[in-house]
C-alpha positions in Angstrom: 51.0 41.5 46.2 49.3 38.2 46.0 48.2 35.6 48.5 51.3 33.5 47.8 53.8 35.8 48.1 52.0 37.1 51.6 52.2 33.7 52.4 55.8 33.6 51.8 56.7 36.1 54.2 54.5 35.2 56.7 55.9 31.8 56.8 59.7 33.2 56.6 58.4 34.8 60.6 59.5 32.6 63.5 57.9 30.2 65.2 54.6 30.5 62.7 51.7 27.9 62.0 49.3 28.0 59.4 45.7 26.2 60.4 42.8 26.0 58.4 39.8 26.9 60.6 35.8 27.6 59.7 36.6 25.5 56.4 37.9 27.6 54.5 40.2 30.3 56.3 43.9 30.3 56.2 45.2 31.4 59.5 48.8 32.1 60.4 49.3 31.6 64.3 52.1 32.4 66.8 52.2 30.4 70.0 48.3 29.8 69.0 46.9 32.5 68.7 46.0 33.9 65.0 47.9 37.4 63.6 46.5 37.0 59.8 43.8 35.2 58.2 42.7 34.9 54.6 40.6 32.6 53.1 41.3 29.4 51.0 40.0 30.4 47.6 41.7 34.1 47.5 39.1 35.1 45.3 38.1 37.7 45.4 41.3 39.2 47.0 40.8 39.1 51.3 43.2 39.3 54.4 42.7 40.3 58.0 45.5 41.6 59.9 45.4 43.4 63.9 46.9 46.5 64.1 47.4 49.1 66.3 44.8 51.0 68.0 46.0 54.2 66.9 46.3 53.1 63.3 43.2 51.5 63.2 40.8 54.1 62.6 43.5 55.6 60.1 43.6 52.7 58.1 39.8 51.6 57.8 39.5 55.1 56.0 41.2 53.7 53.2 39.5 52.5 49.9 40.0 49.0 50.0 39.9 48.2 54.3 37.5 48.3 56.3 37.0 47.2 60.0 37.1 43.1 60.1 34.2 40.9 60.3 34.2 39.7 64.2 37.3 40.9 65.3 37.3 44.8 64.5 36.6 45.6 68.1 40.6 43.7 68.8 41.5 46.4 65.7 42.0 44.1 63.5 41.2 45.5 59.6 39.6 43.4 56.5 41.8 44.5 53.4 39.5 44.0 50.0 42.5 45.6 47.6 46.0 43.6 47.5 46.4 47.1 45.2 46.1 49.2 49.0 49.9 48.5 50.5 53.3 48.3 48.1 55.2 45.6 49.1 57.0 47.0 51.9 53.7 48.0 53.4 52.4 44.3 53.4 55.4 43.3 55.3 55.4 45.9 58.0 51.9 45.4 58.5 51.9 41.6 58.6 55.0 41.7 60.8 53.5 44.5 63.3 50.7 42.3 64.0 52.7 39.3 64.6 54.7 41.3 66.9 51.5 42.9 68.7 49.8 39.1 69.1 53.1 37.5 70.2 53.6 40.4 72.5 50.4 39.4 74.4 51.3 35.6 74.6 51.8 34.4 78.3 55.3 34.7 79.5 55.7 31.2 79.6 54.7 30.5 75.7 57.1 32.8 74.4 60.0 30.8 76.2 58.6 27.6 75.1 59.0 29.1 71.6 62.2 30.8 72.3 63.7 27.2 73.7 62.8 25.9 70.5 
């Protein structure tokens, strides 16, 4: 998996933004709020994604993630390897922490997205 197919699917997910923020990050955003974050150059391989609680401390185990700069007290995991997840695995992740972020979204952004 490589940056531009992530970026792919994570565009093909509804109601997504991309922002560039601290210069050279590339943040994907539902309703705002940031689910995945890699940076500009992709080089060497780097993507942040939150996940659940319970797989958190699972998953930072792994050669190749380890607990995200900043934001690993939200669980939210720094994967190093692209090699760590087939395919499949990179979209249920990415998608899961769309779904966890836009979960938490006030009522009344979610229907401004879902009148869209």
């Amino acid at each position: 998996m490589n940056i531009e197919l992530i970026r792919a699917f994570v565009l093909s997910l509804p109601h997504v933004q991309e922002d560039i923020k601290w210069e050279n990050d590339l943040c994907f955003l539902i309703g705002g709020k940031m689910f995945c974050v890699t940076g500009l150059d992709s080089s060497p391989f780097g993507l942040s994604l939150k996940v659940t609680k319970e797989e958190y401390d699972e998953l930072i185990e792994k050669p190749g993630i380890r607990p995200a700069p900043y934001l690993a007290r939200y669980n939210w995991i720094y994967i190093e390897d692209a090699e760590v997840f087939n395919q499949e695995q990179w979209q249920y992740y990415i998608q899961q922490s769309y779904e966890i972020v836009k979960a938490k979204l006030p009522k009344k952004v979610i229907k401004s997205l879902d009148d869209q």
